[in-house]
Every structure is written in structure tokens, then in C-alpha cells.
C-alpha positions in Angstrom: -39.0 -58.4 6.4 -38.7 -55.1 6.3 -41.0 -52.5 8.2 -41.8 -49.3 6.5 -43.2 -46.0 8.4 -45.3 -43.3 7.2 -44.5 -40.2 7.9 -46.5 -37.8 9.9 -48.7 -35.8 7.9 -50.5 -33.8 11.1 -48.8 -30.3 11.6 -47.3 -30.1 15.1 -49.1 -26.1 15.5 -46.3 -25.7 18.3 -43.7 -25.9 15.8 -45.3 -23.9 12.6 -47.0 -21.2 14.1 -44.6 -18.1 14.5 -44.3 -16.8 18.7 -46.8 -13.8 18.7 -45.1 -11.0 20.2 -46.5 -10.0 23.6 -48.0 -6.2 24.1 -47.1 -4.3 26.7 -49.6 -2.6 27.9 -48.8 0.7 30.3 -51.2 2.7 32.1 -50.2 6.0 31.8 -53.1 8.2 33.4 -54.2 7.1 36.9 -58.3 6.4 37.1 -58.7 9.8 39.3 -57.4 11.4 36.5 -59.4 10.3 34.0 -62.7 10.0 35.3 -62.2 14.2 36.8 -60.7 14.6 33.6 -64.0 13.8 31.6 -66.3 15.0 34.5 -65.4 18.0 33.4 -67.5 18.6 30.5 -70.9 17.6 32.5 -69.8 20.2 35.2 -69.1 23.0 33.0 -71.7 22.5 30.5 -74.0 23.0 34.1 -72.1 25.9 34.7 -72.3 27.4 30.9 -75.8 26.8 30.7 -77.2 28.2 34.2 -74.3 31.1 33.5 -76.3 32.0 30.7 -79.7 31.9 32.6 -78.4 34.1 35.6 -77.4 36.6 32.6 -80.9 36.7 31.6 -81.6 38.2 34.8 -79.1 41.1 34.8 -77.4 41.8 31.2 -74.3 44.0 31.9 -73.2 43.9 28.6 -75.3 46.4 26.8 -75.5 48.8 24.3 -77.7 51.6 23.4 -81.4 51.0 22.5 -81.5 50.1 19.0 -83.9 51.9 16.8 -85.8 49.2 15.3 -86.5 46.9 18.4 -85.4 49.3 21.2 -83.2 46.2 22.7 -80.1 47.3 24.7 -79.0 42.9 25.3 -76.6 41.3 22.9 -77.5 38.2 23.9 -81.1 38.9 22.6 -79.4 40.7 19.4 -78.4 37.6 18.4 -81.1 35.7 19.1 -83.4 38.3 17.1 -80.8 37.7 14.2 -81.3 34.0 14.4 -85.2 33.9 13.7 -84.4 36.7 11.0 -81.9 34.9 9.1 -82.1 31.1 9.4 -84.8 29.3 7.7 -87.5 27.6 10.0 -87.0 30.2 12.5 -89.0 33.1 11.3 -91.9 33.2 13.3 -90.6 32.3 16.7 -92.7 32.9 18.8 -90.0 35.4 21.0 -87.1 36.2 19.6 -85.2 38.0 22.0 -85.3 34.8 24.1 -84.1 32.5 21.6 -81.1 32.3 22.8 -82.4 32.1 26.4 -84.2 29.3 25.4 -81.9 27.4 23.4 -78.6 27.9 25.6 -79.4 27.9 29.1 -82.1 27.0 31.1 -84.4 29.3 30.1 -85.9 32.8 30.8 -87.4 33.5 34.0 -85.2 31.1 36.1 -83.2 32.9 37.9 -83.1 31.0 41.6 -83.1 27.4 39.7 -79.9 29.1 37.5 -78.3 30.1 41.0 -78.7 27.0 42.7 -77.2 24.9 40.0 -74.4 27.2 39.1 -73.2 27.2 42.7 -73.5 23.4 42.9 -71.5 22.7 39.9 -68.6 25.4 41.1 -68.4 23.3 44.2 -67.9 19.8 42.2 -65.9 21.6 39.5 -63.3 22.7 42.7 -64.2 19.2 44.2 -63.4 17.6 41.1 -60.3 19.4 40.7 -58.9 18.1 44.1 -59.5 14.8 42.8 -57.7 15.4 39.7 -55.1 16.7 41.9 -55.2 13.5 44.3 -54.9 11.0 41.5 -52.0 12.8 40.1 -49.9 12.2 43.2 -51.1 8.7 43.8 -50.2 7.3 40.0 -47.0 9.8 39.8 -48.7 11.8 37.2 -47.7 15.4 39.2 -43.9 14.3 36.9 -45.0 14.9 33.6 -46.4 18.7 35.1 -42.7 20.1 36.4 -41.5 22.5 34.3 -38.2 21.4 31.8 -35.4 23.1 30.7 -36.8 23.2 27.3 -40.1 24.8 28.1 -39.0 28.5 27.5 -37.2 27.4 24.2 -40.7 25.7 23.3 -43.0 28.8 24.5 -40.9 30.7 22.0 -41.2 28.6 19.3 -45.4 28.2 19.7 -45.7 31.9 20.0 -43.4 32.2 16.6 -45.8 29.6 15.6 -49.1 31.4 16.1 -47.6 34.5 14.8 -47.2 32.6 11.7 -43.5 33.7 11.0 -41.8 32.1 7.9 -39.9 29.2 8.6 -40.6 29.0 12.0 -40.4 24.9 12.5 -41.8 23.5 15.1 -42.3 20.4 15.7 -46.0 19.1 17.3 -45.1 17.0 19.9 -43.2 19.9 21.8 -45.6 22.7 21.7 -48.3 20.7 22.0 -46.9 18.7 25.0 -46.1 22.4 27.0 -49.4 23.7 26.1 -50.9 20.4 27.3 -49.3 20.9 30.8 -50.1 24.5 31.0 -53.4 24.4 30.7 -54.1 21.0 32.8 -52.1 23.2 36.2 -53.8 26.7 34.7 -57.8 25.2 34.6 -58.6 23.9 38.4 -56.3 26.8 39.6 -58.7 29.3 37.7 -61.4 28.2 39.3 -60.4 28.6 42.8 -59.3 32.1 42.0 -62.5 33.0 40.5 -64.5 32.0 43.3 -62.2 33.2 45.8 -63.0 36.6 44.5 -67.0 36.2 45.1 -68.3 37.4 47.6 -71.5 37.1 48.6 -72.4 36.3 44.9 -71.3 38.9 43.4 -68.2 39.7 42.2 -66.0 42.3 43.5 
């Protein structure tokens, strides 16, 4: 007597299913780096904003009066232009400070303006020893040295800009040196700036 088997009709998943490749995932960018990298825009959008106000209270770039309004501030020119020219905004209330009110803090607040803009200098040089800190600790301070090919690459960005026929260059090696520039070039700005201060004002 013979004894037949049936075969197995249950797919052994082990067997059928392909091996999924693993990803390798690499950190590039300690944590320090990041998070002072996108603290950033907070800090100066504090310092843009009570810049602006602190203006309010002492315009040095002025011209002479002009005839119609007798207004010597450009910032206030272009706020006059505004509620002339864009629809909705004809009968502000005051145009001059339109873009006071708008861009800054506001008119008439001059000690709040100081306060804040000193504040956010101090956690924009804080936050740039941070930066600083996290690039030594996750090796980061590498990618920063300069490279035989950085001169080469200036030349080749500035041909670039200039727009000069058949000047080929490729993205990834301007944009890489720019990259790197600006990132040692920002913090170190900022410590300049408000080394020359004195006393609030600048020398």
C-alpha cells in the first residue's frame, strides 16, 4: 500500500521574500549644531525687529525735507509709499509709521527696543559659542579647514556671478566653499560688531 504526500501549499515567507537592504543612517551634524543653527532665526529676527525700533528713535539716514510732506526718514518714505500705492492701505491712520508699526516693535519704544536688542546680541554670541562647542565635540570643525581647492573654487564662483560665458561650475563646489565661509564668517561678525560698541553706541 502505497502512501501518497501532498505537497505543501503554505509559502515559507523566509524563503520568498527578497533580504531588504539595511540603511545606514549617519549623523552628520552634531545636536549643538543644529539646534544654534536654527536658533538663529528667533535671535536675529529679535535683533531685526528691535533694530528697526531703536531707528525710530534716531534716523541717521536722512535726506532733505521733501516738499510735499516735509519728511527727511526713508524709513517713513517708504512707509508713506505703501499706504499710497497698495490697495487697502490708503487711509492709514499714520503713514510715516507704517513701517514702524509693521517691522519692529513699534514707535515710541525706544527702552523696550534697547533692552531686547541687547539681550538677543548676548544669546546670538552665546549661541554662537555653542555652535562653536558642538563642532568640536561631533568633529564638525573638519569640514571648516580650508582645502587646496578653495582658491581654484573662489575663482570659479566669482567667474560665476560675473556671469562669464562658459564659465562651468559645478554646484556642489561653490556652493560647499560658500557654505563654509559664511558658517566661520557669521558668529565671528558678531563679536566684532559688538566689540566695537561702546557704551551703546558705536565708535
Amino acid at each position: 500500500m502505497s502512501h501518497s504526500t501532498l505537497p505543501d501549499c503554505e509559502p515559507n515567507s523566509a524563503s520568498t521574500l527578497p533580504e531588504q537592504p539595511g540603511v545606514l543612517v549617519v549623523r552628520k551634524h552634531h545636536f549643538l549644531v543644529r539646534w544654534s543653527h536654527w536658533l538663529n532665526l528667533p535671535i536675529l529676527l529679535g535683533l531685526i525687529l528691535s533694530g528697526i525700533s531703536i531707528y525710530w528713535a534716531s534716523p541717521i539716514y536722512q535726506h532733505k525735507p521733501d516738499l510735499n510732506t516735509g519728511n527727511t526718514d526713508v524709513a517713513a518714505d517708504i512707509g508713506i509709499w505703501i499706504c499710497a500705492h497698495v490697495p487697502g492701505q490708503h487711509h492709514y491712520s499714520s503713514p510715516p509709521d507704517w513701517t514702524y508699526n509693521h517691522m519692529s516693535l513699534g514707535p515710541g519704544m525706544l527702552a523696550l527696543a534697547l533692552r531686547l536688542h541687547w539681550l538677543c546680541a548676548y544669546l546670538f554670541m552665546l549661541n554662537g559659542i555653542v555652535y562653536v562647542a558642538g563642532l568640536v565635540m561631533g568633529g564638525g570643525w573638519r569640514s571648516l579647514l580650508p582645502r587646496r581647492t578653495d582658491l581654484l573654487d573662489a575663482l570659479r564662483m566669482f567667474r560665476y556671478y560675473l556671469g562669464f560665458p562658459f564659465a562651468k561650475l559645478a554646484r556642489r563646489q561653490w556652493l560647499g566653499f560658500r557654505r563654509r565661509m559664511g558658517y566661520v564668517a557669521q558668529h565671528d561678525r558678531g563679536l566684532v560688531n559688538k566689540s566695537r560698541t561702546v557704551g551703546g553706541r558705536r565708535e
